[in-house]
N, C-alpha and C positions, 0 to 999 in steps of 0.2 A: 524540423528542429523545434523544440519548444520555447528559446529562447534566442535572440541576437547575440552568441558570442562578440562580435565586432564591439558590442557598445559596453564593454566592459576591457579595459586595458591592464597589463601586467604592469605593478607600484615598481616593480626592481628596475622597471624601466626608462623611470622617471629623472626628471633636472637631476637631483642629487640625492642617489638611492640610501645615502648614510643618515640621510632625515626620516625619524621616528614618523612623522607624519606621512610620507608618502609612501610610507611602506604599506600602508595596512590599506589604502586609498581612503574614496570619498563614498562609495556607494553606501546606502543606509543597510542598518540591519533588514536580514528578513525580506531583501525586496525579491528575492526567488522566490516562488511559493511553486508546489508540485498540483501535479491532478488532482481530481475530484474521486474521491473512492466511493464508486457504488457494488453494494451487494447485497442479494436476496436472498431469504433462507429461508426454506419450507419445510412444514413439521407437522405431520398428520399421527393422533394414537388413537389405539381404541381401548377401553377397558370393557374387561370382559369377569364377569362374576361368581367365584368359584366357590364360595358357602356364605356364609355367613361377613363374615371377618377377612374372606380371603377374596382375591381379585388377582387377575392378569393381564395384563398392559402389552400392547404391540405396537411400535411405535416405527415411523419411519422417518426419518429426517434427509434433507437437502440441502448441503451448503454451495451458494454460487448457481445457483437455478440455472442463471440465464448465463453460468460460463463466461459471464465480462471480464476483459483483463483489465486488472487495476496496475496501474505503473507506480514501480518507484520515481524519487527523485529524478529528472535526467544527470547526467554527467556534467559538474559544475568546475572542473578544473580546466583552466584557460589552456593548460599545454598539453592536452590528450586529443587525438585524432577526433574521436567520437565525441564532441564538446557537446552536450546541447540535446543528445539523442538518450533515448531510452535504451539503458540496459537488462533491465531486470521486473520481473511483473511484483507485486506487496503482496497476492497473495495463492491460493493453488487454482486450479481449473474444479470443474463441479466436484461434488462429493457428496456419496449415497451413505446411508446407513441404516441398517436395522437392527430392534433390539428388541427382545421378550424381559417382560420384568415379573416376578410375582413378589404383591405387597401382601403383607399378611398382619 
């Protein structure tokens, strides 16, 4: 879990749930804060020199080198099973690409 569901309690739950105040509780804004998003991109080209004025480009790119999975938020609603846990990654697994360009 990334967090202590426990130390977080439901306001409807409170002395007297028809108080504007204890609806919304006490916790400050913002004190959930999610992962740390790391990610590497690699990008190798070459130009290559086709007259004067003209050139061609062969470019390769890598997104997520190293495959890390970045998480979303975890699940922050107090009455879901999965409170606290990760559901979802922020962003894809690696990604190749190539490309021929001619500048002219």
């Amino acid at each position: 879990m990334f967090f202590n569901p426990d130390a977080f309690g439901d306001p409807s739950n409170s002395i007297d749930p028809s108080d504007p105040l204890n609806f919304y509780g006490n916790a400050g804004r913002n004190v959930l804060i999610g992962p740390d998003f790391k990610n590497f991109n690699f990008s190798l080209l070459k130009n290559v020199r086709l007259g004067e004025r003209t050139r061609l480009q062969f470019r390769a790119e890598a997104f997520n080198v190293l495959n890390h999975p970045n998480y979303q938020v975890p699940v922050f609603f107090l009455d879901r099973a999965n409170v606290g846990r990760f559901s979802a990654t922020a962003n894809e697994g690696r990604e190749l690409q190539f490309a021929v360009k001619l500048l002219f």
